[in-house]
N, C-alpha and C positions, 0 to 999 in steps of 0.2 A: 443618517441618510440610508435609505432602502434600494439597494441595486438589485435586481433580479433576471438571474438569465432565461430567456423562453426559449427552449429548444424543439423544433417542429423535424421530428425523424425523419419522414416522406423527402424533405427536402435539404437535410443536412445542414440546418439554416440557424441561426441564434439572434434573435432578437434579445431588445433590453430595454427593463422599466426600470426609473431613478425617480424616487420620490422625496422627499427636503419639505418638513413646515407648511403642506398645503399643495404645493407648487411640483409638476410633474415634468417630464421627459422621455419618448420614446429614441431610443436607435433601430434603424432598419425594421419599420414594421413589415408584417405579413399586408395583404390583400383585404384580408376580414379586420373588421374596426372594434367588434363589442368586445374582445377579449380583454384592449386595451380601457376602453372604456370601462366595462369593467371593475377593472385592477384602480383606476383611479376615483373611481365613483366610493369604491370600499376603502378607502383612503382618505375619502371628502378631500381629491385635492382635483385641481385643474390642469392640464397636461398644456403646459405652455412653449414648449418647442416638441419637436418633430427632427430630429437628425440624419440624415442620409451618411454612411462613409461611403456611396458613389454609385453612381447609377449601375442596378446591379443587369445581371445578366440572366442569372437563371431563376429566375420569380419574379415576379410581376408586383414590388412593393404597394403598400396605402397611402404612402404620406396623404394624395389630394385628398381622397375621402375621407381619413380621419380628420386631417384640415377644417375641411369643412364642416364635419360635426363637431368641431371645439374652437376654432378659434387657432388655434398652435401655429406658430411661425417654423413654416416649414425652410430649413439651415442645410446647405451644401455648402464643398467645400469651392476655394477661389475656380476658375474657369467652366465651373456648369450652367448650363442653358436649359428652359425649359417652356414648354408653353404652357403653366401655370405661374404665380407669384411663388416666386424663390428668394432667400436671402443667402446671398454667397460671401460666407464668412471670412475671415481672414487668419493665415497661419500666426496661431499664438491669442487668437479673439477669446474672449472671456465671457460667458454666456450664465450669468446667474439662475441658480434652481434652488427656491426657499434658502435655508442657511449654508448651503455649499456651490459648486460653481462647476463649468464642463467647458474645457476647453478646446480648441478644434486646433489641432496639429496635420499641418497638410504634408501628405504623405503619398505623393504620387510615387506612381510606376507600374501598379496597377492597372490604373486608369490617370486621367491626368487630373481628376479634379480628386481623388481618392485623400480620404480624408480621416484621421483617428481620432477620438473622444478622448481628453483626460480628465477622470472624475477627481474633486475633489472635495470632499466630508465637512460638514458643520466643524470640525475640530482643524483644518487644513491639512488634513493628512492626504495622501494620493495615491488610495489603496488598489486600483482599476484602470485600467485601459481598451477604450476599446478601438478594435484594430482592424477592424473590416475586412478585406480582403490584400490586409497591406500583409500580416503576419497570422499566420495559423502554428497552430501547436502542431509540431512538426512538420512545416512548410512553409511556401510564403505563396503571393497571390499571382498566379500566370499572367506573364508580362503581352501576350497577344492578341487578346479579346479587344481591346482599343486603336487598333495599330488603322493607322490611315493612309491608305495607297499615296505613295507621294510627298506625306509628309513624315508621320510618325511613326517608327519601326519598335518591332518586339524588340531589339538589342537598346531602342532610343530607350524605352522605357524600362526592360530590365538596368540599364544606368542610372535613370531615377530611383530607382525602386533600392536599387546599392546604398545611395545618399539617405533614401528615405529611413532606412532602416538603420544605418550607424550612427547620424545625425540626430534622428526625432526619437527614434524606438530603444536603442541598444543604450542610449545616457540616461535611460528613466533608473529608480533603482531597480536593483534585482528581486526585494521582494515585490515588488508590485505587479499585480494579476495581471494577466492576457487574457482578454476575452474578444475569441476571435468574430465573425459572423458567420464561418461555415468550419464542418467535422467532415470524419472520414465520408464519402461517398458522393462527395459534391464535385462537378467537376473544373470547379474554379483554380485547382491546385493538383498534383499529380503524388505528393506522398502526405497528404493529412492524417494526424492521429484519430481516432476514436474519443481520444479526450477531447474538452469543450470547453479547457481554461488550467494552465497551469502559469508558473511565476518565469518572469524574464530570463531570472538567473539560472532556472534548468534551462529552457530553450536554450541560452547561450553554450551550453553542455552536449545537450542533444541536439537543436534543429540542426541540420546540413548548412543550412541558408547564413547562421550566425555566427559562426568559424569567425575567428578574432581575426587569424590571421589572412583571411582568403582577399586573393587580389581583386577588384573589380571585374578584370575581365575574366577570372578563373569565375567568381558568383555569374557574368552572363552566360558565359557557358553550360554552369549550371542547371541554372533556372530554365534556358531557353530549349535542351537537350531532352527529348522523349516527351515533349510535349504531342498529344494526339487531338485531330481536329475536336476542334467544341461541338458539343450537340449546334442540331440545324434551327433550334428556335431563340440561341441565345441574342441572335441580333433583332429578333422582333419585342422579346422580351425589354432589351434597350432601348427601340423606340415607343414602347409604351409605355417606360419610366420618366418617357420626359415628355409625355402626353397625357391630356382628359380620359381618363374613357370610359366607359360604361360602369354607373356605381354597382358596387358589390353586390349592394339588395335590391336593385333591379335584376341583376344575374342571376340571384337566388331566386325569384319571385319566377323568372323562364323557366328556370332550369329543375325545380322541384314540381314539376305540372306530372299528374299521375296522367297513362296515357294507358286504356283498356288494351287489350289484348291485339283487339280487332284494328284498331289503328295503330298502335304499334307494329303490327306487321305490316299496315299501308306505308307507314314510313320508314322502314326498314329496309321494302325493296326498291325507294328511291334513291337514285345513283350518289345524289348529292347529299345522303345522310349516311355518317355511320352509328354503326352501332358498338359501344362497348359493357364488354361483361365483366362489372368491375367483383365479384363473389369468390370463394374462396377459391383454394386447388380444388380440395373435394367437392366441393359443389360441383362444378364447373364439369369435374372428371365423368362424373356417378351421373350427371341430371342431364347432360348435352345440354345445346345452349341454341339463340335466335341464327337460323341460318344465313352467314354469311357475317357473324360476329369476330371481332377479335378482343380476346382475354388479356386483360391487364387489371390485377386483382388490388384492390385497395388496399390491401394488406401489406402489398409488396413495395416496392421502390417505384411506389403509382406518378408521381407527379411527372419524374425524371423521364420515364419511359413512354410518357402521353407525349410530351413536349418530343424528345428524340423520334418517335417512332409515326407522329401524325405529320406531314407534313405543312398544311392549310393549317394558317393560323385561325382562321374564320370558319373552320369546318364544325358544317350543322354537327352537332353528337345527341343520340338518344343512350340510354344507357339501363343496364340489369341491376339489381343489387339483390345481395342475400336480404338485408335488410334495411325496410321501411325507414327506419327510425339513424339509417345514418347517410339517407338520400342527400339531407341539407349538407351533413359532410361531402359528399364526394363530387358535388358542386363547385364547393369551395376550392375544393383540392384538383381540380381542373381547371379554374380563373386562377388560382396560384402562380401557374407555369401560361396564363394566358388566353387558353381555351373557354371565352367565353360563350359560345353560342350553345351551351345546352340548352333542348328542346324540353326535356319529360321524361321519364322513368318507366320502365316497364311493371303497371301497376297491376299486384297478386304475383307479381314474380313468374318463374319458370313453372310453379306449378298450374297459373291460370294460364298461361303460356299452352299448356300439354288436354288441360281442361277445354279449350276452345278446340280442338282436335289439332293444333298445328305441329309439323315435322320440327326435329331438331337438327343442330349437326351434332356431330360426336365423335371425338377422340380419342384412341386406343390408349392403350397404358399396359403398362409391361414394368415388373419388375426389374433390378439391375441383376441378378440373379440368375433369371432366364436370358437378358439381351447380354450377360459373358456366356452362357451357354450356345446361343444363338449366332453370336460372334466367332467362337470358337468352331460352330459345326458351318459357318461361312453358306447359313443360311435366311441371310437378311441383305434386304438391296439396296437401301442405302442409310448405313449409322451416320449422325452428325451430332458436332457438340460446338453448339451455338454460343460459346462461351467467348469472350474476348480475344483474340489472335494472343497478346502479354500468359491470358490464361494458359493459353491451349500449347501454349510453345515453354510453358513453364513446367508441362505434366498433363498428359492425356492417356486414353486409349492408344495402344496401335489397332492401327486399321480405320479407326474414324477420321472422318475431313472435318476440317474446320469450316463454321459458317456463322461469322458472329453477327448475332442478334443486330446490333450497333446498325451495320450497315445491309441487313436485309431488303430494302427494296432497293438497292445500288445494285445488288448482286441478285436480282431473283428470275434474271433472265437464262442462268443457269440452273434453274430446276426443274427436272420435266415431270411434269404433273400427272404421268401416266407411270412413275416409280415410285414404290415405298420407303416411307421414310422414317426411322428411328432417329428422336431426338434427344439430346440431354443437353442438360448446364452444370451449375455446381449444386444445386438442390430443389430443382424443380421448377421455380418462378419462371424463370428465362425461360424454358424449352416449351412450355404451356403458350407463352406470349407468342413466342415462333410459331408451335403447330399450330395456333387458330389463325396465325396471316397465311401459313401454306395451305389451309383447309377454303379458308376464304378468298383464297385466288386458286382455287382449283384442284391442288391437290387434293385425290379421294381418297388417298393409304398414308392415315400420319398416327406413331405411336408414339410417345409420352413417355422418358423412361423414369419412372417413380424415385423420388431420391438425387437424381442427379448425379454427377462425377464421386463427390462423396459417400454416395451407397456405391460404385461402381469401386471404387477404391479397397474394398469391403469385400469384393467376388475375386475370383480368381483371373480375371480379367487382365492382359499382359499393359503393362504401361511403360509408356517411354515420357523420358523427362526431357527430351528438345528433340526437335524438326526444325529444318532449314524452310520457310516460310515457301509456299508455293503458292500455283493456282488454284482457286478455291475448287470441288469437284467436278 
């Protein structure tokens, strides 16, 4: 039997192909269907179910479309709804794949219909589990994302999640793999590893969550303590996991439309388009970019940051790239987290952009070198380090305010666009993302500071390792 984990970085996400004698199986596909297609096609086999472990939150899964293009009986676990044809499995149901078999072990507390996969090999051995958002290597999956006014509480569900996990998970053997669906940086969970599959029996050693001896209500506590609100797109995300909606290659087929110069700035300055410059730091820093754009670089933690930081799930986007040849990419990785309505690409890029005579905006940039120098001689008006509040109280500058990225437009009633602003993060991403929204609502003085906290760490520059949490500046 062939199991193969597919890990999508952007998204912290893990998908999985199971192949047996012909006969195939995805868990929690992405959005795009030909990869899996694909993987089966070179296999000469036919991909005959489709697994969900639960309608997810931060991505926008395939099951319908790939459905559609194969046939695959798309399997949730007991209480999910959808308005497509669903088959809602049952805890313990046996699911044949060519000479081995996958089992669906329902595993709420997650979510309630949250569901685990147990593979098991042409030989009957039961090398694999996988475990959706019920267990992560080093974590488990945040009991609050499903909670129903009224009925269903984070505490209701972190108690499932207790059973789910000493009952269905913690009796498998020890050597048998974890294979979660999300890694560090996802925010389905608050201490995830970087790893993206280790065996029971270390978890049982290391995760917090698997402590032999912890009481039920010591694990609610747990799990439910320091949890910080979800990105604002996770519930739309949910309703279109259990919705039709626009196929992928119709998205693709908008959203890759080359658009000249000339009409790219017609649609630029209309109110109801934005525009994002997905190209690198450098680019971005050294070229200036379409006025009135905000930077969020493909390279970066793109998906997470479009979903958190755009409000309008349906918001028109036109978009820059450094390059041509990964337009179809950055499409994709936009309907990922939801954002379907891309319009067209600015085609020739920044330099046909400058070639038609039109103005840029443009962002200052300062080494961390000169902004401790600059700091020191308390001739700069306003430093900010746009890093997480957890970051910023863990180890900062003295003298800079906190102003996390996260919740910029919440807080951006407090900035007056008639002061300058030095910004940093931990190494640049972030504070690029910030200065092009305070560029693009008015601020005319935004500096960039190259490198981030980690070059600033580097200068002489005074730091303190905790502040008592205040008002933002």
């Amino acid at each position: 039997m062939k199991v193969e984990q597919l890990f999508t970085g952007c998204l912290a996400e893990m998908a999985y192909y199971i192949e047996s004698n012909g006969e195939a199986a995805i868990i929690d596909p992405l959005r795009e269907t030909e990869p899996y297609l694909r993987m089966a096609e070179a296999d000469d086999a036919k991909i005959k179910y489709i697994f969900l472990t639960h309608f997810h939150a931060d991505f926008v899964s395939g099951q319908y479309d790939l459905a559609q293009k194969t046939g695959a009986k798309i399997v949730f676990g007991p209480h999910a709804t959808a308005d497509y044809d669903i088959y809602n499995g049952k805890d313990g149901e046996e699911f044949s794949i060519g000479g081995g078999k996958i089992t669906l072990l329902h595993t709420p507390g997650h979510t309630m219909e949250s569901s685990s996969y147990l593979i098991t090999d042409e030989e009957g051995n039961t090398p694999y589990v996988c475990t959706g958002d019920c267990l992560f290597i080093g974590d488990v999956g945040r009991p609050d994302l499903a909670v129903k006014q009224g009925s269903v509480t984070e505490r209701d569900l972190a108690s499932l999640l207790f059973d789910s996990l000493r009952n269905k998970i913690m009796t498998l053997p020890d050597d048998i793999i974890i294979y979660p669906n999300h890694g560090a940086g996802s925010a389905c969970g608050k201490n995830m590893s970087k790893e993206t599959f280790d065996t029971l029996g270390n978890q049982k050693k290391t995760n917090y969550a698997l402590r032999a001896d912890m009481t039920r209500e010591e694990f609610i506590e747990e799990v439910t303590t320091g949890l910080v609100p979800p990105p604002q797109y996770f519930p739309n995300n949910v309703r279109m996991n259990k919705s039709v909606n626009t196929s992928i290659d119709d998205i693709l087929h908008k959203g890759t439309t080359p658009l000249d110069p000339a009409t790219f700035k017609d649609m630029s300055e209309q109110k109801d388009i934005l525009v994002i410059d997905t190209r690198s730091k450098q680019a971005y820093t050294e070229e200036g970019t379409v006025p009135g754009a905000w930077y969020i670089g493909i390279d970066g933690s793109f998906a997470p940051w479009v979903g958190a930081l755009i409000k309008d799930i349906n918001q028109k986007i036109i978009f820059i790239a450094d390059d041509e040849l990964r337009v179809n990419e950055i499409v994709t990785r936009f309907s990922r987290v939801g954002y379907d309505n891309t319009l067209g690409y600015l085609n020739g890029g920044i330099k046909d952009w400058l070639a038609h005579g039109y103005e840029v905006d443009e962002i200052g940039s300062m080494s961390a070198i000169e902004f401790a120098k600059r700091l020191s001689n308390n001739t700069m008006d306003k430093p900010v380090d746009v890093r997480k509040e957890s970051e910023y109280l863990s180890e900062h500058v003295e003298g800079v305010e906190n102003f996390p990225l996260d919740f910029i437009h919440e807080n951006f009633a407090e900035i007056d666009a008639d002061k300058e602003y030095f910004l940093h993060c931990a190494s640049g991403y972030r504070s690029l993302v910030a200065s092009s929204i305070f560029k693009a609502n008015g601020v005319k003085n935004v500096t960039d500071v190259r490198g981030g906290f980690k070059a600033l760490k580097e200068t002489e520059a005074p730091l303190s390792d905790y502040v008592c949490p205040t008002t933002l500046l």
